[in-house]
LUMVOKOL-238512 format. One line per field, with one value per residue: residue in one letter; residue number from 1; z, y, x of N, C-alpha, C in turn. Coordinates in steps of 0.05 Angstrom, whole numbers, plus 5000, padded with zeros to 4 digits. Last residue first. Example, Ala and Ser with C-alpha at 12.3 -4.5 7.8 and 13.67 -1.06 7.14 Angstrom:
BEGIN
residu: [S  A] $
num: [2  1] $
n_w: [5142  5156] $
n_v: [4955  4886] $
n_u: [5257  5264] $
ca_w: [5143  5156] $
ca_v: [4979  4910] $
ca_u: [5273  5246] $
c_w: [5157  5156] $
c_v: [5001  4934] $
c_u: [5258  5264] $
//
This chain:
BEGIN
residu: [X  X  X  X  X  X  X  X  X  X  X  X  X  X  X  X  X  X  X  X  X  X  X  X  X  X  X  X  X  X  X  X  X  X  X  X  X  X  X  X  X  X  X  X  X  X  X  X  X  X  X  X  X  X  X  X  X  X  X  X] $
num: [60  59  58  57  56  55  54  53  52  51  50  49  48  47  46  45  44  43  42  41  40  39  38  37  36  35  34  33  32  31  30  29  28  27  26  25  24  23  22  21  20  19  18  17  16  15  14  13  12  11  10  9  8  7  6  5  4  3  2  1] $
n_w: [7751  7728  7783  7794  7745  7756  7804  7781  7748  7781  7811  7768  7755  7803  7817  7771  7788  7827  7799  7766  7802  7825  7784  7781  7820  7818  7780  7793  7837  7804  7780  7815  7830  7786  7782  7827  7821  7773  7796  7862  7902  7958  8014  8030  8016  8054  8095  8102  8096  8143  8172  8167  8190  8239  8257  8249  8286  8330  8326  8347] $
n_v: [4274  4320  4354  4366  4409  4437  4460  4487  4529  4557  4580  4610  4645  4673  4697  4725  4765  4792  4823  4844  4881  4908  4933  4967  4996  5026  5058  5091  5118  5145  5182  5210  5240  5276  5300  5330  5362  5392  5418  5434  5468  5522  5516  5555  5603  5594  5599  5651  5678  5675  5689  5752  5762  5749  5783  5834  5831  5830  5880  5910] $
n_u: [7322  7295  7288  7333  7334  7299  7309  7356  7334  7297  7341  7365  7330  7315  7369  7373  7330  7349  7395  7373  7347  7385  7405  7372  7360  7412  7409  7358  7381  7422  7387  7361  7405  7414  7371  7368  7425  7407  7363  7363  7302  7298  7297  7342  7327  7277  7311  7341  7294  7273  7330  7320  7269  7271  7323  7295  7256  7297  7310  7265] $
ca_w: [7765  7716  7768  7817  7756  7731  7796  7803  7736  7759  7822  7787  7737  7798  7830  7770  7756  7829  7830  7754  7786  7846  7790  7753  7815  7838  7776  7776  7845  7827  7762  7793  7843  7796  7765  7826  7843  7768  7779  7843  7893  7928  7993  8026  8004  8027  8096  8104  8084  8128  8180  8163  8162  8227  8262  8223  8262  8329  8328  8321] $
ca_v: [4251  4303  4333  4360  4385  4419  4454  4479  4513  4539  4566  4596  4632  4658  4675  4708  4745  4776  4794  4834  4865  4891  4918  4955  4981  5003  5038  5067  5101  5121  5160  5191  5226  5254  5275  5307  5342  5368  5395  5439  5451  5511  5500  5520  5594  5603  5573  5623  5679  5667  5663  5731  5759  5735  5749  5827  5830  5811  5865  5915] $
ca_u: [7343  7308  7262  7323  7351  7297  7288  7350  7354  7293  7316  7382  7337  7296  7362  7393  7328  7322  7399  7397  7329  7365  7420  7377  7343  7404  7428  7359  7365  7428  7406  7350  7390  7433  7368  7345  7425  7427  7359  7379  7324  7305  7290  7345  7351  7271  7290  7351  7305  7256  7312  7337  7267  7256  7329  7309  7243  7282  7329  7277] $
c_w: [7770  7732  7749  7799  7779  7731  7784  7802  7752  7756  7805  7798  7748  7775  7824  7788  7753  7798  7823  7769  7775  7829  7818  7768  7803  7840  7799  7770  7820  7829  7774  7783  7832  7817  7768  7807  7841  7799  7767  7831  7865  7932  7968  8024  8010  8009  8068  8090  8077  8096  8157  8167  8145  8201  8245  8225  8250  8300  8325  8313] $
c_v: [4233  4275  4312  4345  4362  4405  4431  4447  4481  4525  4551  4569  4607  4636  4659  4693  4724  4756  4772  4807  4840  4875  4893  4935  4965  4986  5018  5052  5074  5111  5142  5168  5206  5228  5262  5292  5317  5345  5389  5419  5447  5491  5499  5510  5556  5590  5579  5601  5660  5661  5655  5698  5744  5736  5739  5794  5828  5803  5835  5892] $
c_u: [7324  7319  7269  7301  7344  7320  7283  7330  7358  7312  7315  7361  7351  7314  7337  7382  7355  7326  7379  7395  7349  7348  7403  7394  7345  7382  7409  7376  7365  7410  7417  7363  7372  7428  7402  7354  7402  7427  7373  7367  7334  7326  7280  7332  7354  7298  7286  7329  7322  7273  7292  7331  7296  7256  7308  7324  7274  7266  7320  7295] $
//
């Protein structure tokens, strides 16, 4: 007896943790794309950098 209510407690647990909240996914969202926005920011400063580079190094 004691055993069937550890399983339905338990199923119950598992049920309560996985629902998920959709302020938590789209706060989640919204980091990822800062960080993307900002990993792109890098990549485009160092290609622009490169170039800049580049066309100095060919100028001389």
């Amino acid at each position: 007896m004691s055993s069937q209510y550890k399983t339905d407690q338990s199923v119950e647990d598992i049920k309560s943790q996985s629902k998920v909240k959709l302020s938590d996914l789209l706060n989640r969202i919204n980091e990822e794309r800062k960080i993307e926005r900002n990993r792109n920011l890098a990549l485009s400063i160092a290609a622009i950098s490169a170039i800049t580079v580049f066309g100095i190094i060919l100028t001389l």
